[in-house]
C-alpha positions in Angstrom: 182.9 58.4 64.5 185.1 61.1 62.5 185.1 63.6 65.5 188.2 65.2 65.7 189.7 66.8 68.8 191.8 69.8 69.4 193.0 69.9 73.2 189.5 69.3 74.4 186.8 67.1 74.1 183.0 68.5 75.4 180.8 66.0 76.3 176.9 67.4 76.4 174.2 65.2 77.8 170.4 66.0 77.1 167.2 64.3 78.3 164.8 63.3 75.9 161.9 64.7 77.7 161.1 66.9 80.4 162.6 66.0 83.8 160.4 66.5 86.7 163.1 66.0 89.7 166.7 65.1 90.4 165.8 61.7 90.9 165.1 60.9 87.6 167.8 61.7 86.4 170.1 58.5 85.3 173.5 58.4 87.1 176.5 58.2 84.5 178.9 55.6 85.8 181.4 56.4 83.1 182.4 57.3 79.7 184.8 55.3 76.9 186.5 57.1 74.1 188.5 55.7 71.9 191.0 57.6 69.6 190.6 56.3 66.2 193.5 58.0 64.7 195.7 61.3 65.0 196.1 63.6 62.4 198.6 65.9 63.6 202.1 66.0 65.5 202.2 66.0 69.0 204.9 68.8 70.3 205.7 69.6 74.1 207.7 72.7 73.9 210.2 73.7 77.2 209.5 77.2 79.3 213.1 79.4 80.1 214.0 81.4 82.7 216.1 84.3 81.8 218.1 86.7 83.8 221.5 89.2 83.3 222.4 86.8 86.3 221.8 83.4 84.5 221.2 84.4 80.5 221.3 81.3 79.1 219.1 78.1 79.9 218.9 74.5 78.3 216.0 72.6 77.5 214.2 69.9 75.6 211.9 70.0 72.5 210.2 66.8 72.3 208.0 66.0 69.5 205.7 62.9 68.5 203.7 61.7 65.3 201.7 59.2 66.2 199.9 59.3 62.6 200.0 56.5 60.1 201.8 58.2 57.3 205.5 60.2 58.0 205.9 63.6 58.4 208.7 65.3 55.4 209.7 68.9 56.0 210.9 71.7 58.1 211.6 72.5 61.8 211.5 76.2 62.3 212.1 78.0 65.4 212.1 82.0 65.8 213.1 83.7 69.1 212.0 87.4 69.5 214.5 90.1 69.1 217.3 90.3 72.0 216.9 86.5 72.3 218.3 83.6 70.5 217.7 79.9 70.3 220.2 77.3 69.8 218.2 75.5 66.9 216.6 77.6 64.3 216.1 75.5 61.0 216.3 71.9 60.9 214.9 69.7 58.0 212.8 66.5 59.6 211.6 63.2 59.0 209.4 61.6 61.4 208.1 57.7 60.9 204.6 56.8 61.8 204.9 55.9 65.3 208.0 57.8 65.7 209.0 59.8 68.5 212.6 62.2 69.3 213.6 64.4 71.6 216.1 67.9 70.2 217.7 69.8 72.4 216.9 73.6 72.5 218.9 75.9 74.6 217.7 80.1 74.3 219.9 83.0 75.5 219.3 86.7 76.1 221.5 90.1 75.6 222.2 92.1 78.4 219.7 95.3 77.3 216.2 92.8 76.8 214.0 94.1 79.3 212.4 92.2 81.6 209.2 90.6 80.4 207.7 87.4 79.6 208.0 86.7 75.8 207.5 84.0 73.2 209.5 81.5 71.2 207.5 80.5 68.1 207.9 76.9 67.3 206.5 75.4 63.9 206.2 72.6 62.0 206.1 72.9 58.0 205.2 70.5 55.6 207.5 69.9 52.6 204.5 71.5 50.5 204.6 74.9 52.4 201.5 74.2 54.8 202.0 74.8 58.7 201.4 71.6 60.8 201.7 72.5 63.8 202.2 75.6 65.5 203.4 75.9 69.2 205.2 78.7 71.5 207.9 78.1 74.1 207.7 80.7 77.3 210.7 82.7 78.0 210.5 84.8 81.5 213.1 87.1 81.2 214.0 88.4 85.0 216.5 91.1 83.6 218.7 92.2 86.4 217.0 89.7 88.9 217.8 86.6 89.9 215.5 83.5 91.1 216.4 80.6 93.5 213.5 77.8 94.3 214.5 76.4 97.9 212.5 72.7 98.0 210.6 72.3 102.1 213.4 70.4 103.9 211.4 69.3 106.6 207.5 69.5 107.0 205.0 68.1 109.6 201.7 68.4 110.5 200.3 69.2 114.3 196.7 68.1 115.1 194.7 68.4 118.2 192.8 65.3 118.1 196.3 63.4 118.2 198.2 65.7 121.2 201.3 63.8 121.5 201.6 62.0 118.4 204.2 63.4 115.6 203.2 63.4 112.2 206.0 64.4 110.1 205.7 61.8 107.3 202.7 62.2 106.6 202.0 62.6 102.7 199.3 65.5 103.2 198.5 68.0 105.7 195.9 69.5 107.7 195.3 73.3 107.7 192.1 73.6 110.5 190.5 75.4 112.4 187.9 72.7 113.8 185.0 70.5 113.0 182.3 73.1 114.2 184.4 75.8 116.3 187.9 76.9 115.8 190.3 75.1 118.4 187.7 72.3 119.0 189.5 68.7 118.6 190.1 69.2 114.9 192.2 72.0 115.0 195.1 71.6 112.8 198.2 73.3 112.1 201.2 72.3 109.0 204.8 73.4 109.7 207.1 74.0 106.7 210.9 74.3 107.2 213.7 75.7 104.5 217.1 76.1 103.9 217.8 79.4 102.3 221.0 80.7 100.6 220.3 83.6 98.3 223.2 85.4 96.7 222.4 89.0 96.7 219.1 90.8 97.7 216.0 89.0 98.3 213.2 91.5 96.3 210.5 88.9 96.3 209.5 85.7 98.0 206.4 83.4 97.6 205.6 80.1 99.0 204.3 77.5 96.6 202.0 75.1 97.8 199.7 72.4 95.9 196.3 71.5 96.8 195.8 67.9 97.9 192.0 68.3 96.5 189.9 69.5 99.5 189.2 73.3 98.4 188.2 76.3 101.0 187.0 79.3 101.4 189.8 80.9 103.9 192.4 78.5 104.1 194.2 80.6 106.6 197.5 82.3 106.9 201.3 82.0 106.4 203.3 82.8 110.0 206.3 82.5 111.0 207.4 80.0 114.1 208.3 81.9 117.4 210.5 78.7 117.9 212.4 75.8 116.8 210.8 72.4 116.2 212.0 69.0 114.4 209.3 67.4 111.9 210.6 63.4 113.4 209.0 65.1 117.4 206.8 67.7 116.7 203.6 67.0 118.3 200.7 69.4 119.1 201.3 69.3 122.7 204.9 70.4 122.0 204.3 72.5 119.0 206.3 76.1 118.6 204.3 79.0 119.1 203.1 81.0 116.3 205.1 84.3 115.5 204.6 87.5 112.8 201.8 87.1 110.2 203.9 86.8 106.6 200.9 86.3 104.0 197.5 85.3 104.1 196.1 82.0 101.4 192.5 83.3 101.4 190.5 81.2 98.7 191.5 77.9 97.3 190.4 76.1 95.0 190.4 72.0 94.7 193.9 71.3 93.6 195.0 74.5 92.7 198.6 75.1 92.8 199.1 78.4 95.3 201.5 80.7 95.2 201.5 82.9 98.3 203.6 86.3 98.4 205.4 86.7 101.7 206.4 89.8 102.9 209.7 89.0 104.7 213.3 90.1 105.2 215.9 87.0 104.6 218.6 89.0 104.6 220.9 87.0 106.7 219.1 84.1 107.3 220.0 81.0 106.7 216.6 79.3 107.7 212.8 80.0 107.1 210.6 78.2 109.5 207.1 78.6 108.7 203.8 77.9 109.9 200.3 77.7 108.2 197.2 78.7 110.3 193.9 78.3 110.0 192.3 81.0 110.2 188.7 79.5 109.2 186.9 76.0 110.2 186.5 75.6 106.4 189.8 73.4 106.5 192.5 72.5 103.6 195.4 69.8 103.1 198.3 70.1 101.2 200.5 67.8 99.8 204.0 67.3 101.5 207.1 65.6 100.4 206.1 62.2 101.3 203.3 63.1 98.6 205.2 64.0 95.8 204.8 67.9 95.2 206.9 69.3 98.1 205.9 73.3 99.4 208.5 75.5 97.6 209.9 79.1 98.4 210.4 80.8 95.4 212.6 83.8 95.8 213.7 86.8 93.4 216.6 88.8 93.8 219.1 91.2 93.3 223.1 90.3 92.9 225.4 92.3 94.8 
């Protein structure tokens, strides 16, 4: 009773004795808390992206108190210099229980360089004391631009199915084999976008997220010396693999990975892409059908 918690809660369990092996040990089968009461606001701040190309970006403040007495006093919000917020001072009365959402929109001036930099966000009780205290991220791209293209079609091929599509499936193999790579496990996940930048592409990375089985070399990004369809791609009919792009090395479980690719999409209309394995310590990711989508982020530079 009467522990409170900031962001994290540390369970540490110690034996009473001495332990002579791993088989005395008692298996935990699970652990209850209960929240007795909160003592401060809660407060999600929003993250902005900045450019010259884009230099002003809306967003949504949301804050809770979910303590049994109200919250009197102020809102305060102060953006950096060369930056400015839509909201700076706003008195505030919150209810216990009470919940609102404020929109928060932040701009930038056309000589901020580029950076990342921080909106301070506080909460101050009518008395003069802070309650909460809280920055919002602001990625300032100066002359750069960024476009996120979402996967438009994605599909796994797998050896021990030869002629069977998988294109709906919600996550994906990257394999090189049970015991030897190309034994019956091979696997292979094909990613397809549609790309249309306006100016200079200056960076691109793929985003990918972990469907929880890590790896030590979780292969390569390629792209496909072919076209393919993810509703008939089989791995009997799969396109052949073309020019190396990036490699995905190390991954831990459910890590989100962001993968620099070093291509040219000037032109192009369409990225197809395939991920290799280049290990038999295999990975899936999670595809579209699973909710979190690969993604090609791409930086550039308006012409």
């Amino acid at each position: 009773d009467g522990i409170e918690v900031d962001e994290k809660l540390v369970i540490e369990l110690l034996p009473k004795g001495p332990v002579e092996g791993v088989d005395q040990l008692p298996i935990l089968q699970g652990v209850e808390i209960v929240r007795q009461r909160m003592l401060t606001l809660g407060c999600q701040t929003p993250s902005f992206l900045l450019s010259q190309v884009d230099s002003t970006q809306s967003g949504e403040l949301k804050l809770a108190n979910l303590c049994e007495t109200p919250f009197d006093g102020t809102l305060q919000i102060d953006a950096p210099d060369g930056f400015d917020v839509s909201l700076k001072r706003k008195p505030l009365r919150l209810a216990g229980g009470e919940r609102t959402t404020l929109p928060l929109s932040a701009s930038v001036a056309p000589d901020v360089p580029a950076g990342t930099y921080a909106i301070a966000v506080k909460l101050v009780r009518a008395d003069g004391s802070i309650e909460l205290s809280r920055t919002a991220t602001v990625t300032h791209l100066g002359r750069r631009g960024r476009k996120i293209f979402e996967v438009v079609e994605d599909a796994c091929a797998r050896k021990r199915y030869l002629d069977q599509n998988q294109g709906s499936v919600s996550t994906s193999w990257v394999d090189g084999g049970a015991s030897e790579m190309g034994d019956l496990d091979h696997a292979l996940t094909y990613l397809k976008f549609r790309v249309d930048i306006p100016g200079k592409a200056v960076s691109v990375r793929l985003r990918l997220h972990n469907g929880g089985n890590p790896s030590r070399d979780s292969g390569r990004v390629c792209l496909t010396a072919g076209p393919w369809d993810e509703k008939s791609v089989t791995y009997l009919n799969r396109p052949a693999i073309g020019k190396e792009l990036g490699r995905l090395g190390r991954v831990v479980e459910g890590q989100v990975v962001e993968c620099p690719l070093n291509v040219e999409l000037s032109g192009k209309t369409e990225l197809s892409l395939v991920l290799d394995p280049t290990s038999c310590d295999g990975i899936d990711y999670v595809m579209r059908e699973g909710g979190h989508p690969a993604e090609l982020i791409v930086e550039y530079e308006p012409q």
